[in-house]
N, C-alpha and C positions, 0 to 999 in steps of 0.2 A: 756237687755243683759249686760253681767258684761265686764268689761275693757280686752282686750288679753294681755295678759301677757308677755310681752317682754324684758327679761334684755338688758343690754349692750353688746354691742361686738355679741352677738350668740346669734338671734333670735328664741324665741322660745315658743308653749303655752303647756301648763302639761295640760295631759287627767286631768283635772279637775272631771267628770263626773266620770269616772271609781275609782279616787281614793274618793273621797268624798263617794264612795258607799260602796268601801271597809272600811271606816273608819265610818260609818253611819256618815258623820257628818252633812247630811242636803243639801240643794243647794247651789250653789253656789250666793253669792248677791254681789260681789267685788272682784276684785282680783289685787295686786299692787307688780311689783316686786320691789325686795332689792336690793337695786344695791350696797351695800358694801362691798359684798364677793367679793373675787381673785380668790377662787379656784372653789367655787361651784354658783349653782342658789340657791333664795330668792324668796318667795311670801304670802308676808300678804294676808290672805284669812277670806273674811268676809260672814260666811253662814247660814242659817238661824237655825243654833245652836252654833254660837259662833262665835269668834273670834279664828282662825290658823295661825301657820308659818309653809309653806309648804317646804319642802327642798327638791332638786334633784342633788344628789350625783354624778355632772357630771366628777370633776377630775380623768382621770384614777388612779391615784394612790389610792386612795381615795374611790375607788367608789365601792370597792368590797360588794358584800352582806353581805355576811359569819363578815369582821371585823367592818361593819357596824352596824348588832347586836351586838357584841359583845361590845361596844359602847354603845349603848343601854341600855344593862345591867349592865355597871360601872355607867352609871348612874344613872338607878332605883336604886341598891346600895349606890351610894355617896348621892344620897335623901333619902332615909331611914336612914343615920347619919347626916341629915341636912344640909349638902352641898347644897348652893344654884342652883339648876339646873334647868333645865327643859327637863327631859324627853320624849322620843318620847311616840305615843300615841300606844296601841296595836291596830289590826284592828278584822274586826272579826272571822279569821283567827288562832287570837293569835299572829299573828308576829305582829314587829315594822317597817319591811322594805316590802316595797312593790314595785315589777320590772315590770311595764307595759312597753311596747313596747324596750326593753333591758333598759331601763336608773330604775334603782332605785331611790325609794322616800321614804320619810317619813314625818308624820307629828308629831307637838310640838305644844301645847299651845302657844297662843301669850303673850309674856311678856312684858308688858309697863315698857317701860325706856329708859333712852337714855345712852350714850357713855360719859366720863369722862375719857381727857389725864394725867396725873398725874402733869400737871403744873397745875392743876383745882383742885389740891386737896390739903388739910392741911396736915401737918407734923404729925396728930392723924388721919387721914383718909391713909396717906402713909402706918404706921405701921398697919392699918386693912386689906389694901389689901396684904400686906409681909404675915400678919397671914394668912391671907383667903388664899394664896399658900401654905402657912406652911400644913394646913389643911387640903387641896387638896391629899398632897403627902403623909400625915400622912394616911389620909383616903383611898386613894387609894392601902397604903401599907394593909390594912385591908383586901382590898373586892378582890383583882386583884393580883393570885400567882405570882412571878416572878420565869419563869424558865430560865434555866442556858445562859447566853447572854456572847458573848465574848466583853476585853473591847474594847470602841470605840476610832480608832485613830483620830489621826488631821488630818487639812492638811498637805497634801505634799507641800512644795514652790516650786520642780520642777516643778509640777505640774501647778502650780498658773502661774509661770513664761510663761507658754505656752498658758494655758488661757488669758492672756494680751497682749502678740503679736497676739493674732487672733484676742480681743476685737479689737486693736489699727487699726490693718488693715478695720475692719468691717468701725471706726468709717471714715477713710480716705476718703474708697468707699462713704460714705453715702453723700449724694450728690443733692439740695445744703447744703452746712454746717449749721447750727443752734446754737442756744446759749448751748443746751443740748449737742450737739457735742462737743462744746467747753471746756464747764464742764467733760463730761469725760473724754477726753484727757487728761485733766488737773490731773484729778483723777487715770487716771492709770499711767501715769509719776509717780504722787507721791509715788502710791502707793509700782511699783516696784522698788523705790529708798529705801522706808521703810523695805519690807522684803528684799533686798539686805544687809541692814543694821543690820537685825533681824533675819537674818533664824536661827541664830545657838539657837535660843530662841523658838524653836518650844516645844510644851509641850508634856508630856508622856501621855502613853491613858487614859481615863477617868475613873473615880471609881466610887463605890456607887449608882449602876445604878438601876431603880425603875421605873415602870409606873408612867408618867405625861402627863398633859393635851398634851402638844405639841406645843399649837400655843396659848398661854395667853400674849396678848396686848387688848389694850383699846376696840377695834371693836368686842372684844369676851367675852366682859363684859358690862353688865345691871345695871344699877345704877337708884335705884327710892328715889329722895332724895338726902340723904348721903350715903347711904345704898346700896351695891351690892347685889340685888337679883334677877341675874344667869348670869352662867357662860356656853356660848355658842360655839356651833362649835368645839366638839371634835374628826373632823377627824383624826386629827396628833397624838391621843393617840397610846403611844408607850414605851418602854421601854429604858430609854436615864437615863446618870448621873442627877439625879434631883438638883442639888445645879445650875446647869448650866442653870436649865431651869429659876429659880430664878433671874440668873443673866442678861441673854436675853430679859425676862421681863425685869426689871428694865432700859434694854439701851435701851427697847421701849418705856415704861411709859413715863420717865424722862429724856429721851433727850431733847433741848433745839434745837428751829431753828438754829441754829447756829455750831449744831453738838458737844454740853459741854453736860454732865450730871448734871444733880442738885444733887451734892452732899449730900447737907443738907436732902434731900428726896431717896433718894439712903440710908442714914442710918436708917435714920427711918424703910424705909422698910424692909433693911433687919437686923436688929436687930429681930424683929418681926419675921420674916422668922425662922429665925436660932430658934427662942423659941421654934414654934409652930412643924417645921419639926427634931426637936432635929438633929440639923446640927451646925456642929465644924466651927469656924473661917477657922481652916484649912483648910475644905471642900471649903467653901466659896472664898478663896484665890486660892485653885485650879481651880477651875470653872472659878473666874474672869479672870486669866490669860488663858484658854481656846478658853471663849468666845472671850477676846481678838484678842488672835491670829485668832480665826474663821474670825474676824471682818477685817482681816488686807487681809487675802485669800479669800474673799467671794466678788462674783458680778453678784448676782441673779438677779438684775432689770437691769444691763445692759446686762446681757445676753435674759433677758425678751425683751428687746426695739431693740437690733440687731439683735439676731436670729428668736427670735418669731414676730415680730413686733406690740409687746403688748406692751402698753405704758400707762396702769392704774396704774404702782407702779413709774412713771417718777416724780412725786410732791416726792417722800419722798426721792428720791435720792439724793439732797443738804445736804441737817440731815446726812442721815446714812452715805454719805460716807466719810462728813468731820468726824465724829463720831469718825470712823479707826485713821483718822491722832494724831486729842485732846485727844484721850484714852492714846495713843504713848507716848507722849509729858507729860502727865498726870499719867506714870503709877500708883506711888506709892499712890498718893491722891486717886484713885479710888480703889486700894487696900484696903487702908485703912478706905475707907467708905463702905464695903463689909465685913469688921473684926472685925473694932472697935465695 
């Protein structure tokens, strides 16, 4: 009998039988889940026609059917111009998404490779992943009309502002105190000293908006080798400024423990970028200071750890939220490694 299937957090085993029958792909011989998704469920599935990567599309956001195909098919698209992907499989149905017991699923070929953070990679391997986005967004403007999207604003700082006194309260109650307590206190002090200091620097809405991946960092790329081949997990496809999504990349890539950008690798990359996506410096320059300011209003993993009491994005919280302050502090250099 093969292993049950259990991620972390939300116990749980996928009708294995029902979909492996809709997909002919044989019996089931292993089943091992992925535990490095946030959003969704994972399971390497080993059956006696192949090797699978089973997906169940359990974020609500995320989980509709209807944009799930559609998904589907920017991919089979962006593989027919050689984008490295990996497509879901059809079943015999013809569709790619299949809804047993309300939760949709799909399967993918299994892709050997592992994960490479951009401190693992060379200054010639930086600029291939810049291209390999350039490429994405180039190709996707190909296969995926863009109809009429109004633009997207920033944050609000009053906003934010309200946000922080509820975080700061949450962290008081939280009880007893911990080192993680301590850290973010520390962080939201900072933080609302910074837009205090910055609100009047808030950016106008975003331009040049395009279908892109949505969530491109290192856990959504396959590396065999040197060599990226596929780019996974595109629930967050969407219609966003793409220079920005460029830029978000690059403060996941090549961020540093210590919450600095590698500059030196930040150019590289996006030089490449800017080629391959025929994107202006000034595009570029816009975006960074976007992202920026997102970076300064954003506190998704502490609202993750207080409200939800999810605490699998608590490791990357040191990085990103010292990130906000060194960008600050840093503008014009990281401007400039964005342009040059």
């Amino acid at each position: 009998m093969p292993r049950s299937c259990v991620p972390p957090l939300v116990p749980h085993t996928p009708p294995l039988g029902a979909l492996l029958r809709q997909y002919s792909a044989g019996s089931v011989l292993a089943c091992d889940p992925v535990d490095q998704g946030l959003l969704n469920r994972g399971y390497r599935l080993r059956t006696t026609r192949g090797r699978y990567f089973l997906k169940q599309h359990y974020d609500p956001e995320t989980a509709d059917p209807a944009a799930i195909a559609r998904q589907h098919r920017a991919t089979r698209r962006l593989a027919a111009l050689g984008v490295p992907v990996a497509p879901a499989l059809a079943g015999r149905d013809g569709r790619t998404v299949t809804v047993v017991g309300g939760h949709a699923y799909a399967l993918h070929p299994w892709i050997d490779g592992r994960h490479r953070h951009g401190g693992q990679l060379t200054l010639g391997q930086c600029a291939r992943l810049g291209a390999l986005l350039g490429v994405v967004h180039a190709s996707l403007e190909r296969v995926m009309p863009v109809e009429g999207r109004a633009p997207v604003e920033s944050a609000d700082p009053a906003e934010t502002f309200t946000l922080i006194e509820d975080l700061l309260g949450r962290v008081r109650r939280h009880h007893p105190a911990d080192r993680f307590d301590a850290l973010a206190r520390h962080r939201l002090l900072e933080r609302r000293d910074l837009l205090e200091r910055h609100a009047g620097r808030r950016p106008a809405r975003g331009t040049s908006v395009g279908w892109v991946h949505g969530d491109f960092h290192p856990f959504n790329l396959l590396y065999r080798g040197d060599a990226p081949v596929a780019i996974v997990d595109w629930d967050r496809l969407g219609v966003q400024p793409r220079a920005e999504e460029a830029v978000r990349a690059a403060a996941i890539f090549f961020v540093r423990p210590t919450g600095a950008l590698d500059l030196a690798r930040v150019r590289a990359y996006t030089r490449a970028y800017r080629r391959t996506a025929v994107a202006t410096p000034a595009e570029l320059a816009a975006a960074a200071h976007r992202v920026w300011w997102e970076r300064l209003n954003d506190f998704w993993m502490l609202r993750w750890h207080y409200e939800r009491g999810d605490t699998r994005a608590d490791r990357q919280f040191p990085a990103a939220s010292a990130l906000a302050v060194w960008w600050t502090r840093e503008y014009d250099a990281v401007r400039e490694a964005f342009t040059d």
